[in-house]
LOROMI-644970 format. One record per residue: residue in one letter; residue number from 0; x, y, z of N, C-alpha, C in turn. Coordinates in steps of 0.1 Angstrom, whole numbers. Atoms other than C-alpha are relative to their C-alpha. Layout:
R,aa,i,n.px,n.py,n.pz,ca.px,ca.py,ca.pz,c.px,c.py,c.pz
R,a,NUM,X,Y,Z,X,Y,Z,X,Y,Z
...
END
This chain:
R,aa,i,n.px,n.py,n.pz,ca.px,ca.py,ca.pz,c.px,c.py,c.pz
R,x,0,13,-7,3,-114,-258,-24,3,10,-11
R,x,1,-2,-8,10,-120,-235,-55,-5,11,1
R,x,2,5,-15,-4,-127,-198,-45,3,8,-11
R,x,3,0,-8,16,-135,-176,-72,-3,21,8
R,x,4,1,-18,-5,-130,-134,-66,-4,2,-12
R,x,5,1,-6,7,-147,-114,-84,-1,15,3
R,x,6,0,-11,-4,-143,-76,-87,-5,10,-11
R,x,7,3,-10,9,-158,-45,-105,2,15,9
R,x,8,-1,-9,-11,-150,-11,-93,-12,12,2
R,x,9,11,-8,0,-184,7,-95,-16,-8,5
R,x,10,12,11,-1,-220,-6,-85,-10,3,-15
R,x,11,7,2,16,-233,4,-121,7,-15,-5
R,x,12,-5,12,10,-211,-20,-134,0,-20,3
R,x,13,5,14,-5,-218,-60,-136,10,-6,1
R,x,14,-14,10,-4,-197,-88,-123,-6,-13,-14
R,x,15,4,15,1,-216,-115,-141,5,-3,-12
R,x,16,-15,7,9,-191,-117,-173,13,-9,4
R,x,17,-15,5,-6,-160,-123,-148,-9,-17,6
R,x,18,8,11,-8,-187,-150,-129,-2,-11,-14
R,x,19,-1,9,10,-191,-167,-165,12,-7,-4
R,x,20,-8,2,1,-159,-170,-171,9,-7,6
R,x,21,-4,7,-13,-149,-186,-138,-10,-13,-4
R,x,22,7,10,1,-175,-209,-141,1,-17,-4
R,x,23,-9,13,5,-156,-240,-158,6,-3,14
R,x,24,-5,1,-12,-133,-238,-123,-6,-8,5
R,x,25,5,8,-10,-164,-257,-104,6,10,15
R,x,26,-4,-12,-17,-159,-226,-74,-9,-6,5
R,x,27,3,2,-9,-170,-237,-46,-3,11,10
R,x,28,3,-12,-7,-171,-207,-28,1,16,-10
R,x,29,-1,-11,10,-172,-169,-43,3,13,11
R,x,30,-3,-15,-5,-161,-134,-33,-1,8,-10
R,x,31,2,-15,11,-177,-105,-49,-2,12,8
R,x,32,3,-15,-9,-177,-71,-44,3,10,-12
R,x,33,3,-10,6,-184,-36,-58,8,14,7
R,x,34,-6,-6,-5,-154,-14,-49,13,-1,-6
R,x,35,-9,-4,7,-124,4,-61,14,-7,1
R,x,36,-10,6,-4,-91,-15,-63,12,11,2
R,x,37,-12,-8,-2,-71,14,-51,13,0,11
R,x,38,-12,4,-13,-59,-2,-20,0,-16,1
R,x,39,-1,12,-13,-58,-38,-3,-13,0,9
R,x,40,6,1,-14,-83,-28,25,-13,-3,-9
R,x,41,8,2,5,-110,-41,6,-10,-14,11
R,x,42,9,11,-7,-138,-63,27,3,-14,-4
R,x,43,4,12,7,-143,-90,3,12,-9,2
R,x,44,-14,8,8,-107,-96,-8,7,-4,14
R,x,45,0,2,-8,-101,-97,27,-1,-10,8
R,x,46,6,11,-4,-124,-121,39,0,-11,-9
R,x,47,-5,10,4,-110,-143,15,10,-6,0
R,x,48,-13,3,-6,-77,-144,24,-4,-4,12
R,x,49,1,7,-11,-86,-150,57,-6,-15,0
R,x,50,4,13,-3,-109,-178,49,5,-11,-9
R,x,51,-13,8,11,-83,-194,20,7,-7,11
R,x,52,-12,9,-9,-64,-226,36,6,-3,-8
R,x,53,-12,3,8,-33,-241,23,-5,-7,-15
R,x,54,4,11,14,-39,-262,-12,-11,6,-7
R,x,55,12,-9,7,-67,-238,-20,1,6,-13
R,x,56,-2,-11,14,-69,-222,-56,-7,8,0
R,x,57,10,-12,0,-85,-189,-57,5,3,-13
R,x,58,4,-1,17,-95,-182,-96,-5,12,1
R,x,59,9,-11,1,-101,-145,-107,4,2,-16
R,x,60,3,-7,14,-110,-129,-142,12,5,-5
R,x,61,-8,-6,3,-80,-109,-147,9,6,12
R,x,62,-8,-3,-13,-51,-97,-123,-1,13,4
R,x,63,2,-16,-6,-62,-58,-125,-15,-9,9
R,x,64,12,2,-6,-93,-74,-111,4,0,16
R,x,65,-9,3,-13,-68,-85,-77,5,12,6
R,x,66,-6,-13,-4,-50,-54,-76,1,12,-10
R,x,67,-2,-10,12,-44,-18,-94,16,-1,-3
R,x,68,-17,-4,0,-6,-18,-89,9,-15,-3
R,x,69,-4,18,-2,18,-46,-95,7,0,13
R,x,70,-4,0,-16,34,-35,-55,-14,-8,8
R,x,71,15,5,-7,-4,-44,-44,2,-15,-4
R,x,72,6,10,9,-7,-73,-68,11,-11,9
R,x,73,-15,6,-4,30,-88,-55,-6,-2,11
R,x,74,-2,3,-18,22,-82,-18,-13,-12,2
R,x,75,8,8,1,-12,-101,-25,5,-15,0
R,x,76,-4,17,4,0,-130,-43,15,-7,11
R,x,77,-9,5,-7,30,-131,-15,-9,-7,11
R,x,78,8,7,-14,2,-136,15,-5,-12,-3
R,x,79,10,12,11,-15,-160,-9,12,-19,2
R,x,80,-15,11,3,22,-183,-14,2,-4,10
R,x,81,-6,8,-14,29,-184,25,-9,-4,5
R,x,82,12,7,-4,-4,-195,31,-3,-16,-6
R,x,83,1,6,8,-1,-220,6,-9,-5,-14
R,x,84,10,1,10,-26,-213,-21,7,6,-10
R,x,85,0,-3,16,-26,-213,-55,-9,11,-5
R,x,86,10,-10,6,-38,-183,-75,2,-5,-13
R,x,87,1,-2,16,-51,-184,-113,-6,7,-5
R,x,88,6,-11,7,-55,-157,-136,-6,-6,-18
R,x,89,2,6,11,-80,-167,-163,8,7,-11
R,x,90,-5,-7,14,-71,-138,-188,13,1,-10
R,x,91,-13,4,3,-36,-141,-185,8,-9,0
R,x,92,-8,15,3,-29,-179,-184,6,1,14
R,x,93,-11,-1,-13,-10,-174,-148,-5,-10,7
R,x,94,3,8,-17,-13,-204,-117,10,-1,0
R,x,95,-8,1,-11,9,-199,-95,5,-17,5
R,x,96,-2,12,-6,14,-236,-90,3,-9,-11
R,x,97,-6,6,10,30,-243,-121,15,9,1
R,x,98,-14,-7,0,70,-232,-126,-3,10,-11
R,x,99,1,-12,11,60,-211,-152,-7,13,2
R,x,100,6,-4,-7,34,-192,-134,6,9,9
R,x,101,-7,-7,-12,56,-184,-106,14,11,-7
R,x,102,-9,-8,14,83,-173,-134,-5,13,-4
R,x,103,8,-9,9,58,-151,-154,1,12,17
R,x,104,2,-5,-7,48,-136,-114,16,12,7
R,x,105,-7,-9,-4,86,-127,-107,5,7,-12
R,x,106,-1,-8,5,89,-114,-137,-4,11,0
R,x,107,3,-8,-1,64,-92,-132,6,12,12
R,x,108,-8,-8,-12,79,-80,-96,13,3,-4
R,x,109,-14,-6,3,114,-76,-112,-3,14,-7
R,x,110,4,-14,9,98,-49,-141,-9,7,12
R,x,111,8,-5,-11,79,-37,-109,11,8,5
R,x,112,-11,-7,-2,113,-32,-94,7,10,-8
R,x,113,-5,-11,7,129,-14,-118,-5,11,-4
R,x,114,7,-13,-1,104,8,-125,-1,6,9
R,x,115,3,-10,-13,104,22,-88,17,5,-5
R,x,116,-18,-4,3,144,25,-94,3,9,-6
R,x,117,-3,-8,6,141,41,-123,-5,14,6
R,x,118,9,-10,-4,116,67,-107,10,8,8
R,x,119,-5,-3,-11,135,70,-79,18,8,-5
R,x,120,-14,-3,7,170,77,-102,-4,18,-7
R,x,121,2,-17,9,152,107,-123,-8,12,9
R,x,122,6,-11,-14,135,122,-87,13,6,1
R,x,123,-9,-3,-4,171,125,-77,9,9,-11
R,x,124,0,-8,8,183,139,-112,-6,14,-1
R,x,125,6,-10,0,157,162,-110,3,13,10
R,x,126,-1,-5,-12,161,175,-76,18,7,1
R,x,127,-10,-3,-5,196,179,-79,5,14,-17
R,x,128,-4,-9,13,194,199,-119,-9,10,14
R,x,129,7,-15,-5,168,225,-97,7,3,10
R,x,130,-13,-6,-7,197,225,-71,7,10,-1
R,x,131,-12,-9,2,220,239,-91,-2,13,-5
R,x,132,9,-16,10,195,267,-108,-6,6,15
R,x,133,5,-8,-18,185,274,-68,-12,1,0
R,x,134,20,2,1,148,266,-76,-2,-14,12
R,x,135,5,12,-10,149,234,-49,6,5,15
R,x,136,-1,-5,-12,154,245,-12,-5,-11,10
R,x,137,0,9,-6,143,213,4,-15,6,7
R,x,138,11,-6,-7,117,216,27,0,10,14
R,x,139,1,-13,-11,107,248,49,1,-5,11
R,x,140,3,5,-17,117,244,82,-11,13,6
R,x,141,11,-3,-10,94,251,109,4,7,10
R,x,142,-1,-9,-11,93,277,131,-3,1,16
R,x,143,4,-1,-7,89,283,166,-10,2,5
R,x,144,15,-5,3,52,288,174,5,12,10
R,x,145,3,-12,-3,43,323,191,4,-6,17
R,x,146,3,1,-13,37,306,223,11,-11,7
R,x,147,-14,7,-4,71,284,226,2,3,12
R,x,148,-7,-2,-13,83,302,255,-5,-3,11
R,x,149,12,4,-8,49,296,274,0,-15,3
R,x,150,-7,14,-5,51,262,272,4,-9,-1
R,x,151,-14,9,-2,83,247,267,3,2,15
R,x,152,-4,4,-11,92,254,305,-10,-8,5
R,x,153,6,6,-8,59,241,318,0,-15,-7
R,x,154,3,14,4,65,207,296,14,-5,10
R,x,155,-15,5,-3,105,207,305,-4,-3,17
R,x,156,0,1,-14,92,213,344,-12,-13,5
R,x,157,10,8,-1,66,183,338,-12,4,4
R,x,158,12,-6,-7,37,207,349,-10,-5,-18
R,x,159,6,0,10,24,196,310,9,-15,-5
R,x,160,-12,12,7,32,159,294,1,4,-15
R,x,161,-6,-3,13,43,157,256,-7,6,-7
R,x,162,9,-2,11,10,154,240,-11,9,6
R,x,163,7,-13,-5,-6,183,263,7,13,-7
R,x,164,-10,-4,5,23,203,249,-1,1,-15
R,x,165,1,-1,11,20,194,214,-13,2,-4
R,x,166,13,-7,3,-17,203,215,-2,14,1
R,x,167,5,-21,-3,-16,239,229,15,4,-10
R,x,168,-3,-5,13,13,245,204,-5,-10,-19
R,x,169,7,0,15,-6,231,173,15,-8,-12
R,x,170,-16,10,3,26,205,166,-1,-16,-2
R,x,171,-4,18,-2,28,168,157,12,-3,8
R,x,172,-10,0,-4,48,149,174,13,-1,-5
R,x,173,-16,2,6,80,145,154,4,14,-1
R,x,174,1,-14,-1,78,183,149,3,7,11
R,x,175,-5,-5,-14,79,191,183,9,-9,6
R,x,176,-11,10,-7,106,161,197,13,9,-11
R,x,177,-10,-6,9,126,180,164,5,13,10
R,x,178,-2,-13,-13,119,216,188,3,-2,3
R,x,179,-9,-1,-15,127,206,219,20,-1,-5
R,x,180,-9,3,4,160,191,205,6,12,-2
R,x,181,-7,-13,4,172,225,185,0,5,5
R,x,182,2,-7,-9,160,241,214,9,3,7
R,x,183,-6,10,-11,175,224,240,19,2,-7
R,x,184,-9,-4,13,210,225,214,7,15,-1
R,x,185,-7,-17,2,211,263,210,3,10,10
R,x,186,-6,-7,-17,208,271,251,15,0,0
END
């Protein structure tokens, strides 16, 4: 079957360019929608994945139209591959169901990769030049709340369970399982 997405991220704006342009395909079915591609959790794109079977080609306009990111874009076209469908990007010449296609796609996820790498290489540069000038401190630990002493015995004596406990001191839980620990530790 030939399933055609179409996407625009505003409802001012019209789909029916990207719907022309598809049109040669012969779609057989369509997914449109009027919504921001800032995530995945999108309705449409959703209920197309779910209703996409193996051998299927799903045909969209352009690949920012799929996703904003190429981590989105990647993780899309991965659900897409173990399902066994084909994607084609008109703008960019891409189907997934040629060797070249699939080439062009991990190219893209390798410069995908490296760009977090890099990010991740000049966070650590960064963090460690404001080390040495004593401008980075990590993050503030957390204090004991006012009313610790109140009730940490009545959690420790089970008269209170975790998340009664972490409500009357005003605590997530990781935050508070961190307390008790240091706590517990410094007796």
């Amino acid at each position: 079957m030939n399933i055609g997405y179409v996407r625009v991220s505003t409802v001012e704006q019209n789909e029916q360019r990207q719907i022309e342009g598809l049109k040669k395909y012969n779609i057989d079915k369509w997914f449109t929608e009027k919504v921001s591609a800032k995530d995945t959790n999108r309705p449409q794109l959703q209920a197309m994945i779910e209703f996409a079977r193996e051998s299927d080609t799903i045909y969209i306009h352009s690949l920012d139209r799929l996703a904003r990111s190429t981590k989105d874009l990647l993780e899309i076209v991965e659900q897409l591959q173990d399902k066994g469908i084909h994607l084609v990007s008109n703008k960019e010449n891409i189907d997934t169901s040629t060797a070249t296609g699939k080439l062009m796609l991990t190219m893209i996820g390798a410069i995908a990769e490296f760009e977090r790498a890099n990010l991740l290489e000049r966070q650590r540069e960064g963090i460690a030049i404001a080390k040495a000038k004593g401008k980075f401190k990590g993050r503030k630990e957390i204090d004991f709340p006012s009313n610790w002493k109140e009730v940490y015995p009545k959690y420790k004596n089970r008269e209170l369970t975790g998340t009664k406990a972490m409500e009357q001191l005003g605590l997530k839980r990781n935050t508070f399982y961190k307390l008790v620990k240091k706590y517990e530790e410094d007796r």
